[in-house]
C-alpha positions in Angstrom: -33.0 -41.2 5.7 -36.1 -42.9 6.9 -37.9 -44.6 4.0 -41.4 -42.9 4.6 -39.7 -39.3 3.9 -40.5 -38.2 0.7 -38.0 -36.2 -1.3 -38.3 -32.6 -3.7 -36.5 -32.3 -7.0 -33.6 -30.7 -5.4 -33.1 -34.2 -2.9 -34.5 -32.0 0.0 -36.6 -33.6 2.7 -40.5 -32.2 1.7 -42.2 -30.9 5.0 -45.0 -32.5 6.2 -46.8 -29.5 7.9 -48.5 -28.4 4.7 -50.5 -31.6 4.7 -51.5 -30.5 8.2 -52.6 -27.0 7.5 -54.4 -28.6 4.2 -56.6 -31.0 6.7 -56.8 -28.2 9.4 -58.1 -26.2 6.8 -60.8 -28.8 6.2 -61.9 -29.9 9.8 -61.8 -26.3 11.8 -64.6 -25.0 9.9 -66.8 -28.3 9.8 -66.0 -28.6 13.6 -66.4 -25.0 14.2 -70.2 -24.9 12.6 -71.0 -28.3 14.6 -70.2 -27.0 17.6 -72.1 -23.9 16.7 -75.7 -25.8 15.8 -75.0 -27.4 19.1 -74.4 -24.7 21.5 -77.8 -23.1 19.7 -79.8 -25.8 19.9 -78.8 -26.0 23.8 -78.8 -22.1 24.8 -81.0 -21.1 21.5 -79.9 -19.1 18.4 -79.5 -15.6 19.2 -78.1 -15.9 22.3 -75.9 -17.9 20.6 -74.8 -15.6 18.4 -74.4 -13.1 21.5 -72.2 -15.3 23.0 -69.5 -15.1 19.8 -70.2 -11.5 20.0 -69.2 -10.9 23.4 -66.1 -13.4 23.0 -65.1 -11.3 20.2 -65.2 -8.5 22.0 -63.7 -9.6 24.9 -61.0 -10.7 22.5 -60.8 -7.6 20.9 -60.0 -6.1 24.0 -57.6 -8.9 25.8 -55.8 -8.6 22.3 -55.4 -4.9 22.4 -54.3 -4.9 26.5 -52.0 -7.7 26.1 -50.2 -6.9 22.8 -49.5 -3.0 24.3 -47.9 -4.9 27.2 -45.8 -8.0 24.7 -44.7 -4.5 22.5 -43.7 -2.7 25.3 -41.6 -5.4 27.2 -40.1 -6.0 23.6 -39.1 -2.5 23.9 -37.4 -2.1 27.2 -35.5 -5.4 26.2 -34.5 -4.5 23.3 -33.3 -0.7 24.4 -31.5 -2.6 27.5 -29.4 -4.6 25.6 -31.4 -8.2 26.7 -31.9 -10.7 24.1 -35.8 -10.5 23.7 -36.6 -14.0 23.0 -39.4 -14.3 25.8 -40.9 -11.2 24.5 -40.7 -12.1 20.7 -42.3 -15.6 21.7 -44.8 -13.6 23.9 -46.0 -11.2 21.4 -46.2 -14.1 18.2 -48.6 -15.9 20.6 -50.5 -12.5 21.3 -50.7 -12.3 17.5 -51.7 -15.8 16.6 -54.3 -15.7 19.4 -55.8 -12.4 18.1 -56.1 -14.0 14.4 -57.8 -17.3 16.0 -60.2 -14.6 17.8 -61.1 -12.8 14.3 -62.4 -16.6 13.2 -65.5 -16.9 13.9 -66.1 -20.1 16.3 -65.7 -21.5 19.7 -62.7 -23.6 19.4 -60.5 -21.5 17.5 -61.8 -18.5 20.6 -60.6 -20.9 23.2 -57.3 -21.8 21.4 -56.7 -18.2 21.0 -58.0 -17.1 24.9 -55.3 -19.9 25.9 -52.4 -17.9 23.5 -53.4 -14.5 24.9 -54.0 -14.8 28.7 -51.1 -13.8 30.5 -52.0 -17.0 33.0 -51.9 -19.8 30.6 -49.6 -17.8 28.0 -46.2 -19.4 29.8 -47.5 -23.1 28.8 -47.9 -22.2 25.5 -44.5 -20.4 25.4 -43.0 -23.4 27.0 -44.8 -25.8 24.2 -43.7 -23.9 21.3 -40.1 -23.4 23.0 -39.8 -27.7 22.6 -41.3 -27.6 19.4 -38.6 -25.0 17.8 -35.4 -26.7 20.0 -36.6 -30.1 18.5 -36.9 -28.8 15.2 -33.6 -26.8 15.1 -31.9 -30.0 16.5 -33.4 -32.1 14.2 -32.2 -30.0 11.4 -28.5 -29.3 12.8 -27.5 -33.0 13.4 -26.5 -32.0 17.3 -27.3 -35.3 19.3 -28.2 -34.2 22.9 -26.6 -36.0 25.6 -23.4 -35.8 28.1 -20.1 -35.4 27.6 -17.9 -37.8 29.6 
């Protein structure tokens, strides 16, 4: 065990992501209401606040179209016998992009137009593919290599 990792009562390995939701917690909405002051000091206040209003509509909408499509490919895969694991990665993305596009803000819309539109939805699904092989390996103790 490395000697940064810190240990639980039980001898368990504490994760370190809850320090990372703690700080995102923190910085989004700080970030979020600086980059709101200065998209209305450029373009001016209310249209400003059109501007969210129309990205959460045309969220609203994206979210609606493409988690009918996610559900109903989840569907047909899973009454065909297929293991659904595109469409289960598919529709979690459609899900956390909806919640980023109920949050008030322009990076959290972005981030959440980049989990929900079918074009750039594949690069997310390949991202959080690597992240949950490399934490399942990590956790299993398989070493990944050849076999001479």
């Amino acid at each position: 065990m490395a000697p940064t990792q810190r240990l639980n009562r039980r001898g368990r390995r504490r994760p370190r992501w809850g320090w990372y939701v703690f700080l995102a917690l923190l910085v989004v909405p700080v970030a979020e209401i600086a980059l709101i002051i200065a998209v209305g000091r450029v373009i001016g206040g209310w249209q400003t606040i059109a501007l969210l209003l129309v990205e959460s509509a045309l969220g609203a909408y994206l979210v609606k179209r493409e988690g009918s499509r996610s559900w109903r490919s989840l569907r047909v895969a899973l009454n065909t016998g297929q293991m659904p694991g595109r469409e289960l990665a598919d529709a979690t993305l459609v899900l956390i992009g909806g919640t980023l596009l109920l949050t008030p803000g322009f990076l959290t819309d972005i981030v959440g137009f980049f989990f929900i539109l079918p074009f750039t939805r594949p690069i997310t699904r390949r991202w959080l593919q690597r992240v949950v092989e490399r934490r399942l390996v990590d956790r299993s103790g398989i070493v990944r290599g050849e076999v001479i």
